[in-house]
N, C-alpha and C positions, 0 to 999 in steps of 0.2 A: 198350498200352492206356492210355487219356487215365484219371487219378486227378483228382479233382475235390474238393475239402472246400467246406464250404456251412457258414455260421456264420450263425445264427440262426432261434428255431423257431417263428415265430409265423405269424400268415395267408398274408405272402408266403413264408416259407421254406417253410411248405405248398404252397402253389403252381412253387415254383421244384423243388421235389424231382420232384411230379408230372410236370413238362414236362418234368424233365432224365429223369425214367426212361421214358417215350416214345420217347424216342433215346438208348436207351442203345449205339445203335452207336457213337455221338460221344462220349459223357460216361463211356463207361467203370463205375469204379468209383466212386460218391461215397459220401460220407461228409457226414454231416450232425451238424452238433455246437450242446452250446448251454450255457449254467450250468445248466440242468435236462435230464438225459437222458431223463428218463421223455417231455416232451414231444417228444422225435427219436424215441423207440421210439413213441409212438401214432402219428405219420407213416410210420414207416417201416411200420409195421403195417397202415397201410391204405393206402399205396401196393403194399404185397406182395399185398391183397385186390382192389385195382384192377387194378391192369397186371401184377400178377407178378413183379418186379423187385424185386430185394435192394438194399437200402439200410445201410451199415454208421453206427449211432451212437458221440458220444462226447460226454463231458462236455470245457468247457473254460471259462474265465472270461477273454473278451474285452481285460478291463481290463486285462488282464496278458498284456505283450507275450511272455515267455521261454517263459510254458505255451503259447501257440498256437505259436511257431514249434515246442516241443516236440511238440504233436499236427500239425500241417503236416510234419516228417520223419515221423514215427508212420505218418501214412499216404502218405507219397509223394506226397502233388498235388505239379501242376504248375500249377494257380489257385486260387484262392482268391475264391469269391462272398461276399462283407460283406452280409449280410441282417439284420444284429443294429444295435441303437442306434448312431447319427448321432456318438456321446460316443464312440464305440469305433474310430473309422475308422483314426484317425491309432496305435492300437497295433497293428493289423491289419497296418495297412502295414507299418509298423516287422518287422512278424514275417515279412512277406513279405521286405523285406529283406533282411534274417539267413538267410533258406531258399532266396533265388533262385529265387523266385516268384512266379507273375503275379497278379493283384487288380483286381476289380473289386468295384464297389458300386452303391446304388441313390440317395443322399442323402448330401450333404456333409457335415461334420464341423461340430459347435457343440459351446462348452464346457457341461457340464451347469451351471454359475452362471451363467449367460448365454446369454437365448432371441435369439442371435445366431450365422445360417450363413451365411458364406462361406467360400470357393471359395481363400483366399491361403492357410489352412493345407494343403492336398492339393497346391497348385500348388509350393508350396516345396519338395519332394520331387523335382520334376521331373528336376533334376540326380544325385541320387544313382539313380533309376531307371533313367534312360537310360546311368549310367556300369555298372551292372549287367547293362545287357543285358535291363531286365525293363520289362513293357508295364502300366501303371493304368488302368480307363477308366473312370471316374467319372460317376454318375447315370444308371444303365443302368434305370432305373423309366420309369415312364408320363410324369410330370411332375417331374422332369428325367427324360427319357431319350426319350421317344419325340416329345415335344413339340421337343426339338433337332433329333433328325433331322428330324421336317418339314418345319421351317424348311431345314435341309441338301438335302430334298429339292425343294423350292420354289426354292430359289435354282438347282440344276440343271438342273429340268427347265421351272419354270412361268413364274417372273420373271428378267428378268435384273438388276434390282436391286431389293432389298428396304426399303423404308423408314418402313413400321411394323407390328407385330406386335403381335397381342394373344394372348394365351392364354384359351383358355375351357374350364374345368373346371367340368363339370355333373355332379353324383353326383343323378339321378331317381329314384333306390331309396327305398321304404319301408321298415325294419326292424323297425315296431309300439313303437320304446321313447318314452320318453319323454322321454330325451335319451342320447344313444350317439353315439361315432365311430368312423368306419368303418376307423381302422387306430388306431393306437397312442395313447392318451388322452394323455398327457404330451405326446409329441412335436406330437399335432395341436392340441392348447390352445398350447402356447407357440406355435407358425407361425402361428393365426388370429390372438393378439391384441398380435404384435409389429408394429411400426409400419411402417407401409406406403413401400414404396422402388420408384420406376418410372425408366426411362432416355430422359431429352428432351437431345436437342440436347448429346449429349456429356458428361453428367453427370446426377446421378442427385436424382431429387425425392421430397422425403419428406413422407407425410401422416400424421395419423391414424390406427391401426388401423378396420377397419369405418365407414371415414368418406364412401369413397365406393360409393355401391348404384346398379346399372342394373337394368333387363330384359331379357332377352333370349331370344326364338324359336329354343328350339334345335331341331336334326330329332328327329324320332322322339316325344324327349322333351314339347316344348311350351315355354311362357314360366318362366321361373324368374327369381328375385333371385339376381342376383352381387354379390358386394364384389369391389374391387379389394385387393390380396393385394403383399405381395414373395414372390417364389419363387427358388429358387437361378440357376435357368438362364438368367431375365434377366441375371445376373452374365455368365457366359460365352458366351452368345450376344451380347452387347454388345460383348465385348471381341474373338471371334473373325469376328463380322461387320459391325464398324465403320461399314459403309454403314447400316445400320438408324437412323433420327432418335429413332424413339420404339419402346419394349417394355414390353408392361403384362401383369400375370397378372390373372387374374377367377376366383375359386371359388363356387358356389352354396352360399347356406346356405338353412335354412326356417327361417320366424319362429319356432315352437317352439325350433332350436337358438341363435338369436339370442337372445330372452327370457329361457332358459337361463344361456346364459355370461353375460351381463350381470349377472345375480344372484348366480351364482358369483365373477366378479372382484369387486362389489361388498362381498361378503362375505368376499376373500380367499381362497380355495380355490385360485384359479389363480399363487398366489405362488412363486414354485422358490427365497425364500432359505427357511432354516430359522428355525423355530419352536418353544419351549418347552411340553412337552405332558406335563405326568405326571413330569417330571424328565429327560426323553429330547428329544433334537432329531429333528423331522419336518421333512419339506418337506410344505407342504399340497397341492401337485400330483400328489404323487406318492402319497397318502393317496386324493387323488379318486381318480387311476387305478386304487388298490386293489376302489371302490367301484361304479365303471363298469361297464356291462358290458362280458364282454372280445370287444373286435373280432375273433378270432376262431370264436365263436360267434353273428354275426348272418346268416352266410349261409342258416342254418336257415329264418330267417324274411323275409330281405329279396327283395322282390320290385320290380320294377321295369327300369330301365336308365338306365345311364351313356353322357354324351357329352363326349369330351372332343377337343381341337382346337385349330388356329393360324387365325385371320384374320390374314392379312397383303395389305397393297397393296403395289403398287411398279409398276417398267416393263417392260412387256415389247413390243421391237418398236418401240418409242418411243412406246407407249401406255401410260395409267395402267391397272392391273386391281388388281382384288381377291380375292383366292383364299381356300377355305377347307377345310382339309386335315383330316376329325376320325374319328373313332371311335366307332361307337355298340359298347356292350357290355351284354349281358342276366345280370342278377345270377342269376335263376334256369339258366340255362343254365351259367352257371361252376361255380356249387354241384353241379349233375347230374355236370360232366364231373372235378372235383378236390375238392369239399366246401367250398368258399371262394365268399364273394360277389366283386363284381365290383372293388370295388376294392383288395382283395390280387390277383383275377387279374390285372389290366391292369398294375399292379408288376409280378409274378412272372413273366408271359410274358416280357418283355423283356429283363428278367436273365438269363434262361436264352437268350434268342436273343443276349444280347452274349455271351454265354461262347460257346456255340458258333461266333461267328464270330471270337473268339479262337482258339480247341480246333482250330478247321478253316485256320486263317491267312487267313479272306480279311478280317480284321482284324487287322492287327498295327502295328508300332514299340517302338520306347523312350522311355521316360519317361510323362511321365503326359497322359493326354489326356483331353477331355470328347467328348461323343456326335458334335458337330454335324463335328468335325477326320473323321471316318469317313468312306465313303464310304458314302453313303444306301442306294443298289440292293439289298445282299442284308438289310438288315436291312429294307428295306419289303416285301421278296419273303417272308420269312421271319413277319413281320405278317401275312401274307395267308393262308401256311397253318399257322399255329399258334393260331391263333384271335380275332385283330385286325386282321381287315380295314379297310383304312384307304379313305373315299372321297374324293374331290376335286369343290368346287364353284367355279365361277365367281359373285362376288356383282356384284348389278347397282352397287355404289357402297362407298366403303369405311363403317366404321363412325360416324353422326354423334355419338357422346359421346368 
């Protein structure tokens, strides 16, 4: 029987528990751990009310590489899902090391003094993975995770060569606040207002944070403002598919949440060095996040849907086309089926379909790999019946901005 441990208990490790106890022919026994157990035992609580399926909790502190591999023998896994902060990756791994264990995760590793993620800290590992015998797959979420494979699966089936990509992340939900983010406050303030990095012509161009804003007609949803964004996967889909001239991310925001942070950094709240408060050192970001509400709790009220997707052109046949591979997801629908809005589900699905197509081997190797090195087929088959249907459109021209 496959033993699984799950580290981290917030919106998506809610969702990744749900889907892994769905199948629990494949995932065996998990365990779900977090520095607060109470928040694993109210999941595992209403996972047992949901589907019926025992969930075993534990307490463990991420930061600290000797206690996880302590609870990693405790319970016997044979993988280890990283659903807990981006800061904790690299002790994770470490622990997997020491236990001869396989890891996976959702988001690259950034130092906590430094709203800076790439892709060189996990990759350096590669060698002591592969001399172990043990398999990484790094950015197994929506965006890095499923936004890679697209591209993997475009370059398969649709184009025979890709050369440029855009990413579009529309979150169309309403939550009623008056400013809220839909997963982790800290983590998503440092990604919107660090400075903008896109891949032209073999190197990498850097703007502005929020400096540049389109429109765009998404399906389902409608017109929305994007900014253009740096996001992880531009890193590794640059580097493992070289033909690509140009890769740009795009996230929708609303004026509300613009107007917002603006006021916020203005004022200093979105600062992560520390600051003097009362005779005590604070970070102010992590003060906001105290005062946010917690993205866990807006599936309650968020309604609406998410579209998320790759435009890419390229040739196919020795024609130019433009393809567009995306996702619509209904916030209210995710809530009914797991208690989480749509964007912990679109995360949490994917997490639990790369593990299982670790768990099952029709993903494997050694050392550490990113989504796009996979072979596409069973993780888009696997999209289709877990609850992310993925469609494919032909556009009549590529993108003019």
């Amino acid at each position: 029987m496959n033993k699984v441990l799950v580290i981290g208990a917030g919106g998506v490790g809610s969702v990744v528990i749900h889907k892994m106890a769905q199948l629990a022919d494949i995932f065996g026994e998990v365990t779900l751990a977090s520095r607060r157990k109470f928040k694993c035992d109210e999941i595992a609580a209403e996972v047992k009310k949901r589907i019926g399926v025992e969930i075993k909790t534990a307490e463990v502190d991420a930061d600290n590489s000797e206690a996880t591999a302590a609870l990693i023998r405790e319970t016997g896994a044979t993988l280890v899902v990283n659903v807990a902060l981006p800061y904790q990756d690299l002790t994770i791994m470490d622990a997997c090391l020491a236990t001869g264990t396989h890891y996976l995760d959702t988001a690259n590793y950034e130092p906590r003094d430094e709203a800076k993620f790439e892709y060189h800290w996990q990759w350096a590992y590669q060698q002591r993975f592969e001399e172990a015998g043990l398999m990484a797959l790094l950015g197994s979420g929506f965006d890095p995770g499923v936004t890679n494979v697209f591209t993997a699966h475009a370059k398969k089936h649709l184009l025979d060569r890709i050369d440029t990509l855009d990413i579009l992340d529309c979150n169309g939900g309403d939550h009623g606040q008056h400013f809220a983010t839909n997963f982790n406050p800290e983590i998503n303030i440092r990604e919107v207002t660090a400075e903008v990095r896109h891949w032209e012509n073999g190197d990498w161009v850097t703007t502005p944070a929020m400096s540049n804003k389109q429109a765009y007609d998404f399906p389902v949803v409608g017109e929305r403002n994007m900014y253009q964004m740096y996001h992880e996967e531009l890193e590794s889909l640059s580097k493992h598919l070289p033909e690509i001239k140009r890769a740009r991310f795009w996230m929708t925001f609303g004026d509300a949440y613009i107007k917002h942070l603006e006021v916020l950094q203005n004022v200093g709240m979105t600062r992560i060095d520390p600051v003097m408060y009362e005779g005590k050192e604070i970070i102010p970001l992590q003060f906001l996040k105290a005062v946010l509400p917690n993205p866990g709790d807006l599936g309650k009220t968020t309604k609406g849907k998410t579209c998320i997707g790759n435009i890419m052109t390229g040739e196919k046949d020795g024609e130019e086309k433009t393809v567009y591979v995306y996702n619509i997801c209904d916030h209210e629908e995710c809530f009914a089926e797991v208690g989480s809005q749509a964007v912990s589900y679109t995360t949490g699905v994917p997490a639990m379909i790369g593990a299982a197509l670790m768990l099952t081997g029709k993903w494997s190797g050694k050392g550490v790999f990113n989504m796009e090195q996979m072979d596409p087929d069973p993780f888009m088959d696997m999209l289709n019946k877990h609850g992310l249907p993925w469609q494919v459109a032909e556009l009549d021209k590529p993108l003019d901005f």
